[in-house]
N, C-alpha and C positions, 0 to 999 in steps of 0.2 A: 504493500500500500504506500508505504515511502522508500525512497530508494537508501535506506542505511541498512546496514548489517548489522544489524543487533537485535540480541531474544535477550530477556530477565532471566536471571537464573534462579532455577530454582532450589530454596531455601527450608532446612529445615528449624521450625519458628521454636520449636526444644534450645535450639542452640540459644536462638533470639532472645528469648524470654528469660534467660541468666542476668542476674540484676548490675547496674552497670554503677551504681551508686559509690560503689568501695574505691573506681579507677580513679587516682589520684590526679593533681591539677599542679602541673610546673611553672611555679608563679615567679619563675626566673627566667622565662620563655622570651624574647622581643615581642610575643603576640598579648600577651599575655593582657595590657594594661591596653590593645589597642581600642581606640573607639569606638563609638555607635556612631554611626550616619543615618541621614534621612534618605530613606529609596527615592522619594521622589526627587533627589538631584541624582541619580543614575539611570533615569527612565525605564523604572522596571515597577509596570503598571501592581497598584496592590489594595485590597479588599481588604479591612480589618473585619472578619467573620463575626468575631466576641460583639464588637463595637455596633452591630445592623441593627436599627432601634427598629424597622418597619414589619418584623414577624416576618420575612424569608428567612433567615439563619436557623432553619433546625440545625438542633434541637431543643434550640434556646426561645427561638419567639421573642426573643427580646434581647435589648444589650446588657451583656455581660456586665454586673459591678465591675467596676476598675479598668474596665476592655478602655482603648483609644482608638482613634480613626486615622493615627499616622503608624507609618512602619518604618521602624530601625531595627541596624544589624549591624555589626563588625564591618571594618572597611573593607579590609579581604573579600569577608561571604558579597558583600555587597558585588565588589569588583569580578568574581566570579560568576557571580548569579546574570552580570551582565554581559559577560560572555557568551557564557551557555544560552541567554536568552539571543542572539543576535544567531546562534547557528539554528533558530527554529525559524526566522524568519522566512528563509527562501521556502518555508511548508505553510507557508498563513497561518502560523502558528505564534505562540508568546506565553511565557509564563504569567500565569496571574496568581502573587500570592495574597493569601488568607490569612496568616499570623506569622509573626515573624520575633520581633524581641518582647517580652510576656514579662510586662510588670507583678512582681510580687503582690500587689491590689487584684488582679484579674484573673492569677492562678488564685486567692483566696475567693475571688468571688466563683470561677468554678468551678475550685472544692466544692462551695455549698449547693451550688445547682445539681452536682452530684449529689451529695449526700441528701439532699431535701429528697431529691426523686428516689433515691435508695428509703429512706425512711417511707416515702408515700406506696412504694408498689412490694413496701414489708411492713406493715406497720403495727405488726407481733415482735418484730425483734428490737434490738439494741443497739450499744454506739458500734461494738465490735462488728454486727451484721451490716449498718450501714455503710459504715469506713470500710470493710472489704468490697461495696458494692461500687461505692467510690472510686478505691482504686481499681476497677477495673475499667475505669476511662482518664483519671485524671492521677498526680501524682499529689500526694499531699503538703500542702506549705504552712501546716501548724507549727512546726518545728524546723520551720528554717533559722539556719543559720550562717550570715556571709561570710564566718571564716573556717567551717566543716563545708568542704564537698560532695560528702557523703548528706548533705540535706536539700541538693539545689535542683529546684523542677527545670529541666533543660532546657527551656525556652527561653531562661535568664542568664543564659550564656550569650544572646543575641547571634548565635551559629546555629541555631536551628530555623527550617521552613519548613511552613506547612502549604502546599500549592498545589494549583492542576493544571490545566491550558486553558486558553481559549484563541478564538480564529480573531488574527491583528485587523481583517476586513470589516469583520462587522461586532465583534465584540462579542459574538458568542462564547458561550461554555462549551466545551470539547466532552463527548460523551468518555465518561472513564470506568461505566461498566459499574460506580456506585458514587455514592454521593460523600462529601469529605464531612465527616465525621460520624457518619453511619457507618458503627466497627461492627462489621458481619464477616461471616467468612469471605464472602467476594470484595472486602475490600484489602486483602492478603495483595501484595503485589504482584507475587508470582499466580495468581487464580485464573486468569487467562491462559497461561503459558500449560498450565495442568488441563484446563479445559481445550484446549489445542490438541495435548498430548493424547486424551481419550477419546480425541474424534467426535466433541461435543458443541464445536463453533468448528466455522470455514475457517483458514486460512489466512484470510483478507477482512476479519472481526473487527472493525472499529475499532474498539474498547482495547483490544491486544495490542493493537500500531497504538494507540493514544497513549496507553502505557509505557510502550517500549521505546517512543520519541521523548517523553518526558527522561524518561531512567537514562536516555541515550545523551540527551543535550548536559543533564545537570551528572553523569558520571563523567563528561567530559573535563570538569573542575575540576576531579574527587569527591565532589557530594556523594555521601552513600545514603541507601536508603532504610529507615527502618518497616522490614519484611511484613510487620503487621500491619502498616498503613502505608498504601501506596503515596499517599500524599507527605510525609513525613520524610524531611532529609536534614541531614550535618553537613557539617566540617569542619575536625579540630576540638571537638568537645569529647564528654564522656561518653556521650551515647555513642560518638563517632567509631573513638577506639574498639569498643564493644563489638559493636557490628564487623570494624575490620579485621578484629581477631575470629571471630566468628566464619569468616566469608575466606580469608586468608591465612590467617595467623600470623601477619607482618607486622601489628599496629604499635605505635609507638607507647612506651612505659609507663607515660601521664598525656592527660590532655595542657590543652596551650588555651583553653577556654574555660574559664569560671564563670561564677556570679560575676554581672553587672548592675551596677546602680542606673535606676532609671535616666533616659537621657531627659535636655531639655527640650519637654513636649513644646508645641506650638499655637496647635489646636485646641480648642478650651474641651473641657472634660466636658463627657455627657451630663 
């Protein structure tokens, strides 16, 4: 369907699902203290999902506490993310991302959107039944701490994206086979590439080229991807490592990305 040479490989999520909290952060790195920039002086179009007050944004229907409507991220991921996005264009394609640097306010307030709904669809159990029901979408930030590593929700590395595509011509959304933040099995990255393998989709599926053009432009950086959510990629953080020990066994000994303190927003809060 596009003329690259690349299939997603596929992954077994046993490895994935090993907790990546423990990989340490080399705070003696050159990268280490680098900045947050704003995407919009990189022209790399982007949707704050948390932040959409008008009820599109399942699952939320509303804007996240604490979410913003700008996106920052390390000057690197920036500079990368803007590459990889210019090798999509010759396909009317472009990345559009969804979240990007994740104030400590907006993981707190998705804690609770988690856990309220964990409490509503249990509401025989306890904090112990909700907080596991929580973390099975979000990470928890009660017990952050900005100088253990072992406490930072990755998003506050400002090295993490959450994205999909869309067509540069008209601004549509790019069909990706599930919707970003509906965690079901098909939104496994590799879930195409299996339903390929069993003779359960043609060849020329949408959903599998839209996949394998995204995994294809942003591996071009070294963004890797985490395998549970096709939408989800690094570079340079704990998750990063994780995943490349995982897929490789190459990764480096610490990440070169910690906690970041919020940049200075511009946009007034919701």
């Amino acid at each position: 369907m596009y003329d690259i040479n690349y299939k997603i490989e596929l992954v077994d999520l046993n490895d994935i699902r090993v907790p990546h909290y423990q990989i340490p952060v080399d705070q003696s790195s050159p990268l280490f203290n680098e900045p947050l920039v704003n995407l919009k002086d990189y022209d790399l179009p982007f949707l704050s999902w948390h932040a959409i007050s008008d009820g599109s944004n399942a699952p939320y229907h509303k804007a996240v506490r604490g979410s913003r409507q700008e996106g920052w991220l390390r000057k690197t991921i920036a500079e990368k993310l803007q590459r990889a996005n210019q090798l999509l264009h010759r396909f009317d394609a472009e990345l559009l991302i969804l979240d990007a640097y994740r104030s400590l306010d907006c993981q707190q307030g998705l804690w609770e959107y988690f856990y309220n709904r964990g409490r509503t669809e249990n509401p025989d159990g306890d904090d112990a039944t909700w907080t596991a029901y929580a973390l099975g979408y979000v990470r928890d930030p009660r017990h952050f701490d900005p100088l253990d590593a072992r406490t930072f929700p990755i998003h506050i590395t400002g090295a993490s994206i959450d994205s999909t595509l869309r067509r540069r011509s008209t601004g549509q959304i790019m069909n990706m086979g599930s919707e970003f933040e509906e965690i079901t099995e098909v939104s496994s990255t590799d879930y195409f590439e299996r339903q390929l393998l069993q003779g359960l989709i043609a060849e020329d599926d949408e959903r599998l080229w839209n996949r394998r053009l995204s995994e294809w432009a942003l591996r071009s950086e070294g963004f890797l991807n985490d395998p549970i959510y096709f939408w989800h990629h690094d570079w340079g953080n704990q998750l990063w490592i994780k995943v490349k020990n995982a897929l490789s066994g190459d990764a480096p000994a610490a990440a070169w990305y910690g906690h970041m303190p919020s940049p200075a927003w511009t946009v007034a809060e919701n």
